[in-house]
N, C-alpha and C positions, 0 to 999 in steps of 0.2 A: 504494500500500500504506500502510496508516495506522500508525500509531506501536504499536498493541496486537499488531497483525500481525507486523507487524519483533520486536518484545520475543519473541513465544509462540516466533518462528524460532530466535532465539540462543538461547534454553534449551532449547529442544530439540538446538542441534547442540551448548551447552556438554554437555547429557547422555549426547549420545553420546559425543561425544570421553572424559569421565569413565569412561564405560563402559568402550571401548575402552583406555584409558590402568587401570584396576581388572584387566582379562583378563589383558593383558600382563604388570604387576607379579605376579600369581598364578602367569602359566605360566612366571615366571622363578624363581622361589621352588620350584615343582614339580619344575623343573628340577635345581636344587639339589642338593634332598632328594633324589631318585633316583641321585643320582650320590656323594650321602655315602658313603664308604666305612664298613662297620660299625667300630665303635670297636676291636675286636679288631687286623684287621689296621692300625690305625695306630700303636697301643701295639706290635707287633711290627716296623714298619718303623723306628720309632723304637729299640726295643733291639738289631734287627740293625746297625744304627749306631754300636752305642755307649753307651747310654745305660742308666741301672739305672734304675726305679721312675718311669716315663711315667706321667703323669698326665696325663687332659684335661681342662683349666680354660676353652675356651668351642670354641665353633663358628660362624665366621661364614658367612653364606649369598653376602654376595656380596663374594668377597674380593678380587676387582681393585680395589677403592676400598681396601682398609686392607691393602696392601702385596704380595698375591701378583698373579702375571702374567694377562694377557686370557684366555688360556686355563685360568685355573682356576677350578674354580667350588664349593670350598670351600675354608676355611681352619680348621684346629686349631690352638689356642692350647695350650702342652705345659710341664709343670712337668717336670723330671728333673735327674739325676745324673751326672755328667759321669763315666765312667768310668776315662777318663785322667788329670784332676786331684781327683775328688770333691767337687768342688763343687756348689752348686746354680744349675741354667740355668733358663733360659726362651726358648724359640723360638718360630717356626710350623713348621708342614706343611702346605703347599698342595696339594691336588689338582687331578686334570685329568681327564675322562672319559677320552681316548686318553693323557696324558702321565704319568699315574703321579706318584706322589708327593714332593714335594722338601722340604728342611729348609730354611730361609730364619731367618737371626738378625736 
């Protein structure tokens, strides 16, 4: 096999792998989004806790890297009012397709 041969081979299977590595980051992302819970009930999970005037300041998509657990697969970032001291917080809320959602400081 001669050297042009061998070249046309590895960019071909680098384009596959590329391919195949493009699907998967999509169908993780897709995944996601279908399981964000609407902003509504997360503002209400949040004041049934406790909290006055929930706001949501981001949404991460894959929030096992930035501090919720393997089984969640999103994160809200939440401005509010502590209703016991009145002061001003900042937490998450992580969700889970089957685990439902938790507060995490």
């Amino acid at each position: 096999m001669n050297s042009l041969a061998r070249s046309n081979e590895g960019i071909r299977e680098l384009a596959i792998y590329g391919g195949l590595l493009l699907l998967g980051l999509v169908g993780v992302r897709g995944c996601a989004e279908a399981a964000e819970e609407p902003r509504d009930k997360v503002i209400t999970f949040v004041e049934d806790a406790g909290y006055n005037g929930a706001v949501i300041t981001d949404i991460d998509k894959a929030p096992f890297i930035w501090g919720c657990g393997e089984r969640d697969t999103v994160k809200y970032e939440i401005s509010a009012v502590s209703a016991n001291t009145g002061r001003d917080v900042s937490f998450d809320v992580c969700d889970g397709l089957l685990k439902g959602m938790t507060i995490r400081d």
